[in-house]
C-alpha positions as CSV (number, residue, x, y, z in Angstrom):
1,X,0.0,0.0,0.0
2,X,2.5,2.4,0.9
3,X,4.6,2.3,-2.4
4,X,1.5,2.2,-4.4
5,X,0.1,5.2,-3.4
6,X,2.2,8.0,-4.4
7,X,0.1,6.0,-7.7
8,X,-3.2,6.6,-6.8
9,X,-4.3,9.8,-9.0
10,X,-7.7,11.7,-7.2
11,X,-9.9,14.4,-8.9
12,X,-11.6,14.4,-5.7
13,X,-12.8,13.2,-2.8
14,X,-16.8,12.5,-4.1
15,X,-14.9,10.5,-6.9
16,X,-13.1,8.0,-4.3
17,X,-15.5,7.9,-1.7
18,X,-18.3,6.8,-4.8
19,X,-15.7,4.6,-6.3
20,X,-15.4,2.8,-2.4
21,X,-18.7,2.9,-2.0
22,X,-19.5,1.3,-5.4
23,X,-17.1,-1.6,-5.1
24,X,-18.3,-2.4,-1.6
25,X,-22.0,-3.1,-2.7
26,X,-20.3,-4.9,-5.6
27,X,-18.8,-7.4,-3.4
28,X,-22.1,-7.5,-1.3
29,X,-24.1,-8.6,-4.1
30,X,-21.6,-10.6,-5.9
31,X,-21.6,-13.0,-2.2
32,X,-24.9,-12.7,-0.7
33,X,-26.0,-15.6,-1.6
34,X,-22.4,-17.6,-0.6
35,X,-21.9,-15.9,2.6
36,X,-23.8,-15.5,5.3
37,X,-24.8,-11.4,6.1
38,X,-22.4,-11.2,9.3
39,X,-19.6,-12.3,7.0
40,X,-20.1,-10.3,4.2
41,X,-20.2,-7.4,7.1
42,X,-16.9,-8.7,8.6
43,X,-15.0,-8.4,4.9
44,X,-16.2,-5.1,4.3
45,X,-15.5,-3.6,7.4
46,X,-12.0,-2.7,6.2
47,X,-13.9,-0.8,3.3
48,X,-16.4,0.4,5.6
49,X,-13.5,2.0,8.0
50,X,-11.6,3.7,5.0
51,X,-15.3,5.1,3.5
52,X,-15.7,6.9,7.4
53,X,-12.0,8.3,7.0
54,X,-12.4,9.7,3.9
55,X,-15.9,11.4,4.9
56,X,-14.4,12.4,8.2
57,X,-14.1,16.5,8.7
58,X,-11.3,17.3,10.5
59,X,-12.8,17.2,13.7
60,X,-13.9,13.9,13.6
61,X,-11.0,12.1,11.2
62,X,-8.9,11.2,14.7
63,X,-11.8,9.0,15.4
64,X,-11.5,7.4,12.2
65,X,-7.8,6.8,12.9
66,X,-8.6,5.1,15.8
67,X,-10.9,2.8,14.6
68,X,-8.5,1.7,12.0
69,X,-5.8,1.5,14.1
70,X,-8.3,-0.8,16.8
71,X,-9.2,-2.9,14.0
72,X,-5.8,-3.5,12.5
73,X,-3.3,-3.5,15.4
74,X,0.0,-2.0,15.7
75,X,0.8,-2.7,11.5
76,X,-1.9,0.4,11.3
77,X,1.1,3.2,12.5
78,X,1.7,7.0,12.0
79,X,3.3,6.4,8.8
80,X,0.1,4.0,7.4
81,X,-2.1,7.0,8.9
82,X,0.6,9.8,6.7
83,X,-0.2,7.6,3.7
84,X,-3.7,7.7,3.9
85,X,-3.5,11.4,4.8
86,X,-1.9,12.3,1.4
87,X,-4.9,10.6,-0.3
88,X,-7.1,13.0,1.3
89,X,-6.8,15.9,-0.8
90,X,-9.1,18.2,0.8
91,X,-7.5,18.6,3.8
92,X,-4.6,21.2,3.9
93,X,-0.8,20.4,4.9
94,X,-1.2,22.1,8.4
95,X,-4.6,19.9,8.8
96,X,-2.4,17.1,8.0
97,X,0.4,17.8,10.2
98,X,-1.8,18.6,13.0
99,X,-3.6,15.4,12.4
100,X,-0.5,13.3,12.9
């Protein structure tokens, strides 16, 4: 994730949260009928976390972090949170800094 991306190209932040949201009810319908609901909920809840940090103002994205870094352990660290900070293109550098 971390070398890839610097790759990533966003012309917004509507654009990427549709794009997340799209592929997530992609994956629910595709297994609905293979997996059971609390499953399907369980793998997408990686999905679900990354949607609420990219719709997070700045007031509430520490929350976000937090829930990602709960659900992921101590692999989810400052420089996995500066990574997905530079993907969030609405928020200024200082928001950024003060954010980490």
């Amino acid at each position: 994730m971390m070398n890839s991306a610097n790759k990533i190209k966003i012309k917004s932040m509507e654009e990427l949260i549709e794009s997340l949201v799209e592929k997530r009810n992609i994956f629910r319908d595709a297994f609905r009928d293979v997996l059971g609901k609390s499953a399907i909920e369980s793998s997408l809840k990686v999905i679900e976390e990354l949607i609420s940090f990219f719709e997070s103002n700045t007031l509430m994205i520490s929350k976000a972090v937090a829930d990602l870094r709960k659900s992921h352990g101590p692999g989810f660290n400052v420089k996995t949170v500066e990574v997905l900070l530079k993907l969030r293109i609405d928020l200024s550098s200082d928001e950024k800094k003060s954010i980490v």
